[in-house]
N, C-alpha and C positions, 0 to 999 in steps of 0.2 A: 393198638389193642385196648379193647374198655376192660378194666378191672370194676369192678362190682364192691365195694367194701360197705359193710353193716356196721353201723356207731350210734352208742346211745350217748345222746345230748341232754343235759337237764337246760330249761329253760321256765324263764321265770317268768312268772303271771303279769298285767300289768297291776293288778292287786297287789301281788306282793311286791311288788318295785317298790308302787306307792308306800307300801307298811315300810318297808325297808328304810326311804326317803322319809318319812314319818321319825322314826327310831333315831336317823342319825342326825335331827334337826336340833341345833342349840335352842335355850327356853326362848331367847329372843325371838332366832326364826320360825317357830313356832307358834310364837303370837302374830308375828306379823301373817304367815301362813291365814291364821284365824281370820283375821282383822280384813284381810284379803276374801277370804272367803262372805264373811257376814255381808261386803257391802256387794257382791254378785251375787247369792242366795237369799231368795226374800223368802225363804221359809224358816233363815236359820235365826234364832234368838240368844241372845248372850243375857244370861239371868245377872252378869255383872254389872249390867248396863241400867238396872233398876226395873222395877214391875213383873210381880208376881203372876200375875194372870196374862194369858196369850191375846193382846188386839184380836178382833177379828177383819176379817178385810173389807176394805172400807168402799164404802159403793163408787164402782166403778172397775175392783180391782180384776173382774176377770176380762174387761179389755186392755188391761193395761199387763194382764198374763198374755194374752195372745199375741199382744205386741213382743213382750219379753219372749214369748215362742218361736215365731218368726224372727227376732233379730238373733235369736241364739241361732237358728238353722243358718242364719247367712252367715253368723263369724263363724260357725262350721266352715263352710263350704272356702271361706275367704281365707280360712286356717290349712284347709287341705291345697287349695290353688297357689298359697304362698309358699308351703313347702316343696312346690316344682318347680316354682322358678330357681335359677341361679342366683340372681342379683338381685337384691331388695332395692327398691328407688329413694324408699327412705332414709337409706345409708348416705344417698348424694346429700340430705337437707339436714342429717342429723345436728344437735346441736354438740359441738364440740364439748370434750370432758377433760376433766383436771386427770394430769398423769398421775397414774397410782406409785406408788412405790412398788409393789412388781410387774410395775409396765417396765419399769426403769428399769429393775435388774435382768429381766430377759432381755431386754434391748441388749445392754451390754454382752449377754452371750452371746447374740444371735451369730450367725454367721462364722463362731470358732470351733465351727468341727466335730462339736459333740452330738450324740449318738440322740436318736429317739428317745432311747430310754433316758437317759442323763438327764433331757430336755426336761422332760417328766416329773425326773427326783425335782431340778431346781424350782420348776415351779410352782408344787408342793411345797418348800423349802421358803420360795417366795410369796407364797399365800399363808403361810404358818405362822409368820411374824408378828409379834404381839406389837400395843400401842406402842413401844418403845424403840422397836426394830431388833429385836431381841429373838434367834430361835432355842426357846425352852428346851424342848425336846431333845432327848439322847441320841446319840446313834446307835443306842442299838434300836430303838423304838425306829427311827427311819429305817436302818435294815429291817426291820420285822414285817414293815410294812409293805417296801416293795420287793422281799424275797432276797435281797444283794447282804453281803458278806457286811460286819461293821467297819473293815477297813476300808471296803467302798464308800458306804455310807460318810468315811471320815474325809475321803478325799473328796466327795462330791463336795462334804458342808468348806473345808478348805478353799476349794475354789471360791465359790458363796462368799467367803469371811473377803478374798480379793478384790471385791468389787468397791463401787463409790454408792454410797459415800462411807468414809472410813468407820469401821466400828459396827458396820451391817451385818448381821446373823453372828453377831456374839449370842454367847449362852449367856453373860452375868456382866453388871458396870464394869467389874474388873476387867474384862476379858477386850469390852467393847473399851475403854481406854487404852489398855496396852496394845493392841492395834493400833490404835491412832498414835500413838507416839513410837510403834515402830515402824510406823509409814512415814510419822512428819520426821526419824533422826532424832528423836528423844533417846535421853543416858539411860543407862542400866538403870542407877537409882531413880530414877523417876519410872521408869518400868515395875522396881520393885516395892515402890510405895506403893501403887495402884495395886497391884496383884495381891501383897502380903499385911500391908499395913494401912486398906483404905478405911478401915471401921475409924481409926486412930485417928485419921488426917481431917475427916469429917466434924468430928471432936474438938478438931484441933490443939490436940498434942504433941505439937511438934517436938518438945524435949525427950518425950516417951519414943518416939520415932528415931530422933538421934540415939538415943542412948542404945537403942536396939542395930539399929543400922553401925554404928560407932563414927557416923558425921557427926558436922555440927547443926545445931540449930537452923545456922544461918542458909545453909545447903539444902534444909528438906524447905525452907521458905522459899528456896529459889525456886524449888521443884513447885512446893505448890503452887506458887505463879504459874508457872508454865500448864501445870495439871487442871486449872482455871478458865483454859482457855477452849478444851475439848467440850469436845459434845456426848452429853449422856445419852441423847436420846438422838439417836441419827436418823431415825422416822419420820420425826418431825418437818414442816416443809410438803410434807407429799398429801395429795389427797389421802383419807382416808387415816391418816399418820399422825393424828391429834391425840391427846390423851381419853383412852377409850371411856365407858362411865362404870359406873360400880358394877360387879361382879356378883351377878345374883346363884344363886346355886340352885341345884337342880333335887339333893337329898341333904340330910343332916345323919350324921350317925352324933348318939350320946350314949352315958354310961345310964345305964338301968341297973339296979339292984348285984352289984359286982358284973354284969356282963355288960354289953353293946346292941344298939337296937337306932336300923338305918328305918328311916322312912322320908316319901316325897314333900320336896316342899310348895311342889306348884303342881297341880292339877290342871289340864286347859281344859280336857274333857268334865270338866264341874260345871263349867259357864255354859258347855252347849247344848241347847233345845231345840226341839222342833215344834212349828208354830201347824197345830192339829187344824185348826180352823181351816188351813189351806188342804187338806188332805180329805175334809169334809165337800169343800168345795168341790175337789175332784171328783167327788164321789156322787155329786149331783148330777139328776138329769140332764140338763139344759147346758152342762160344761162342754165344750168341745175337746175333739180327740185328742188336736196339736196340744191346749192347755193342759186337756190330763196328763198327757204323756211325759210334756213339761213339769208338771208337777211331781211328777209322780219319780223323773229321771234328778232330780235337784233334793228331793227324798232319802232316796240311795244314795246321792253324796255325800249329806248329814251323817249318815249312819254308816259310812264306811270312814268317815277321820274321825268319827268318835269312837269305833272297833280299831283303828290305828292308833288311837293315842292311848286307849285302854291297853293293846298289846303292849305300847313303847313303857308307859307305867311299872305294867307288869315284868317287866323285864329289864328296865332300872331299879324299879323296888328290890328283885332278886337280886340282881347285879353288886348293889348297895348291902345287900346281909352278907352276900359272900366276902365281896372285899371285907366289911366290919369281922367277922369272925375269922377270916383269913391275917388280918393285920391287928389282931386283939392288942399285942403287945404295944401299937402306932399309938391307939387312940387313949390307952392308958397310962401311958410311960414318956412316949414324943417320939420324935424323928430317931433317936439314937435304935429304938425297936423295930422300926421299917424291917422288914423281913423279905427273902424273893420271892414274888409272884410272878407267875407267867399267867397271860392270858388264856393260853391252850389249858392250864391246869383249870382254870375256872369256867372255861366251857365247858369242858367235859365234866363238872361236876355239876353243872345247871344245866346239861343236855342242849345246847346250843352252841353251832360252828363259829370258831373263833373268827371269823370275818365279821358275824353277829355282834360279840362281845366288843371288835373294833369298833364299829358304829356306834353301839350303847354308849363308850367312852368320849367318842368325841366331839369334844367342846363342850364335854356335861362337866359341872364342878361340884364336891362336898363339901360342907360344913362340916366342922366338930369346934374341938376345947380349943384347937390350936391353931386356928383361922381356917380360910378356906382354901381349897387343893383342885389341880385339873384331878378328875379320876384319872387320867394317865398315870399321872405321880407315883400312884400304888402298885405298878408293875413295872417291875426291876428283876434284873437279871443278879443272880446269886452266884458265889463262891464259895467251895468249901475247902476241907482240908483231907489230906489223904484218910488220915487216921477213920472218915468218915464223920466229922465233927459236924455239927448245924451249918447250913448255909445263913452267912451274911449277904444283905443286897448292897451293891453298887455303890450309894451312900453314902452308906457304913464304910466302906472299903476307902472311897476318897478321903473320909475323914478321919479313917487310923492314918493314909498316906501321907495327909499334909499334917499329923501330929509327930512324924518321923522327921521329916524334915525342918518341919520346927526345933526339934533337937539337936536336928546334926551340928558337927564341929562346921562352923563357918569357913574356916581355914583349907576344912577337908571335908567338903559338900559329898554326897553320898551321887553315887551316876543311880541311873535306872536298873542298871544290873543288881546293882548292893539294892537295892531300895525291894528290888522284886527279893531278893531272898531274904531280906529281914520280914517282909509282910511273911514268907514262907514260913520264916520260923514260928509268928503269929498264927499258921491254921490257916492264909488266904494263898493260895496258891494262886498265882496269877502270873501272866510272863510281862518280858522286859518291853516290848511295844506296846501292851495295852497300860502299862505304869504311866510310860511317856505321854500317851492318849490322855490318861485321868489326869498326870498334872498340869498339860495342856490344858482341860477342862478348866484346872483350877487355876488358875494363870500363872502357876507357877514356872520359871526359870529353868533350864536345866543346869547341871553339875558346874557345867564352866561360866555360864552367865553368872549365876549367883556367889563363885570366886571371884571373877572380873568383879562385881561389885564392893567386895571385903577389897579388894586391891585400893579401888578409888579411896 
């Protein structure tokens, strides 16, 4: 029997795809984008590149358009005939490539069973990793992403942390050592240097170390030998897994006159031109159809990444005043002020779908007083207290947690239980899995490890 059903579908422009692709390009990709474009567009001008006044085109150039007309129509035609085929022949001659480092970690999945989706999160997971092999990002920012719970989200990065080489999709040095030494059979105390006391070991304090631990001297020496011999950067080795280069940013926020005032710090759309001389050309008698048409379709190009980089502007600039006045107390006070943002709060206050505001964030970074930040950084999940007291973010939250723990009786380490109801008593409500989750964050030990260690 045919049923008949009526559905409305939004579907997006190839315009707006592009703007979309535009909006979510790092500043790098972005110039490269350009750079790309300036040497296929001979109408487009970069005023970076020196000289005021537009060339005019130099004799001969309108055969050398009709050629450029003509070879444009055939990689048409040789663009729609390669997209039927199945098998590209080029793939037989291609020249072999250095393995990535998430070629590596999906290899290792391959073949164990997990789902589409999963596949998905990892390789996300596996393209996220900074020059270090380090994944930044929270899990709740992964759940947010792909819709999944942050318990999901904790078990997928879990798996991730399993793989080779040891110390892969840590969040922080700490985390990515104590991995490595609880894979190679490393002691508790050398677990708990790395996690609690590596600022210290770096310094090398070893007496401040014992005295805090209640070894000797000679014990946290042995450790640091052994802590010596791991790898900070498990990245490294793989294509692509070298230390990345300086970190340009995309806005600055500073203090203005007691308030906060974001703006861009790179413009691409400043550099580009179009070169009139050629649009004069077209507009002559004697031009041909294919050339004008030519000219005329590489026209519309210029002016549609320059109305795309103008929107992406536009909406990093705003992007940029809302976080600044949303996190006033961040850029005035430090990290301890970080307050909760959600993303969805700040789309709907800049009329824009939070799938939008994902894009604008990623891979863009800010400046201020206090170095520079992914924009992710500024969007944290909050906690508050029944009473209805201010929401703290995230944090804030790990850093009253590992200030509790710093305290505890060593003898009589506090569990997860005790630790979630003293945060309670503090105003953060929060329960006994997600404690576990932050101290794991923070490489901290649970209740019996960090007894076993007073034992030694």
């Amino acid at each position: 029997m045919l049923n008949l059903e009526q559905k409305q579908i939004q579907a997006l422009s190839g315009k707006m795809i592009e703007s979309l692709r535009v909006l979510q390009m790092p500043r790098g990709e972005l110039e490269e984008r350009i750079e790309e474009l300036y040497a296929e567009n001979p109408l487009l001008e970069l005023d970076s590149r020196g000289g005021e006044s537009q060339p005019a085109p130099a004799e001969g150039s309108l055969k050398k358009l009709e050629w450029l007309a003509s070879f444009d129509e055939q990689n048409s035609a040789y663009r729609a005939a390669d997209s039927d085929e199945e098998d590209d022949w080029l793939e037989n001659i291609a020249a072999p490539r250095e393995e990535t480092l998430a070629d590596s970690l999906m290899e290792q999945l391959a073949g164990r069973g997990f789902s589409d989706a999963d596949m998905k999160i990892f390789r996300c997971v596996a393209e996220s990793l900074d020059e270090r092999g380090y994944f930044t990002e929270s899990a709740a920012e992964l759940a947010s992403r792909f819709g999944i719970t942050e318990d999901e989200a904790e078990r997928s990065l879990g798996v991730m942390k399993r793989l080779d080489p040891p110390g892969i999709c840590a969040s922080s040095l700490a985390e990515c050592l104590a991995i490595q030494l609880e894979r190679s059979g490393g002691s508790e105390i050398e677990r708990e240097i790395v996690t609690r006391h590596l600022e210290a070991l770096a310094k090398r304090q070893f007496k401040t170390i014992a005295q805090k631990m209640k070894i000797t001297p000679e014990r946290v020496l042995e450790a640091f030998d052994r802590i010596k011999t791991l790898n900070p950067k498990p990245a490294n080795g793989f294509a692509g897994g070298e230390p990345a280069g300086y970190v340009r940013p995309d806005v600055t926020v500073s203090l203005r006159g007691g308030g906060v005032a974001a703006e861009l710090c790179f413009d691409a759309g400043e550099s580009l031109s179009l070169n009139h001389r050629y649009l004069e050309l077209a507009r002559s008698d004697d031009c041909p159809e294919d050339v004008r048409s030519y000219i005329e379709g590489k026209a519309r190009e210029i002016e549609q990444i320059s109305l795309n980089i103008r929107r992406r502007n536009k909406t990093l600039t705003e992007l940029a005043a809302c976080i600044a006045e949303e996190q006033r107390g961040f850029f005035q006070r430090g990290r301890s002020a970080l307050r909760p943002l959600r993303m969805k709060d700040v789309a709907e206050k800049l009329g824009l779908h939070e799938s939008t505001v994902s894009r604008a964030v990623s891979g863009k970074y800010l400046q201020c007083r206090w170095g520079v930040f992914s924009m992710s950084y500024f969007f944290s999940k909050g906690y508050g207290s029944e009473g209805g007291g201010a929401e703290i973010a995230t944090q804030q939250v790990k850093e009253k947690l590992k200030a509790v723990i710093s305290q505890e009786d060593r003898a009589a380490p506090y569990s997860d239980q005790k630790l979630s109801e003293m945060l309670g008593l503090m105003g953060i409500e929060i329960s006994r899995r997600t404690v576990a989750k932050y101290r794991g964050e923070l490489g901290i030990a649970d209740c019996r490890a960090r007894k076993a260690v007073l034992r030694r």
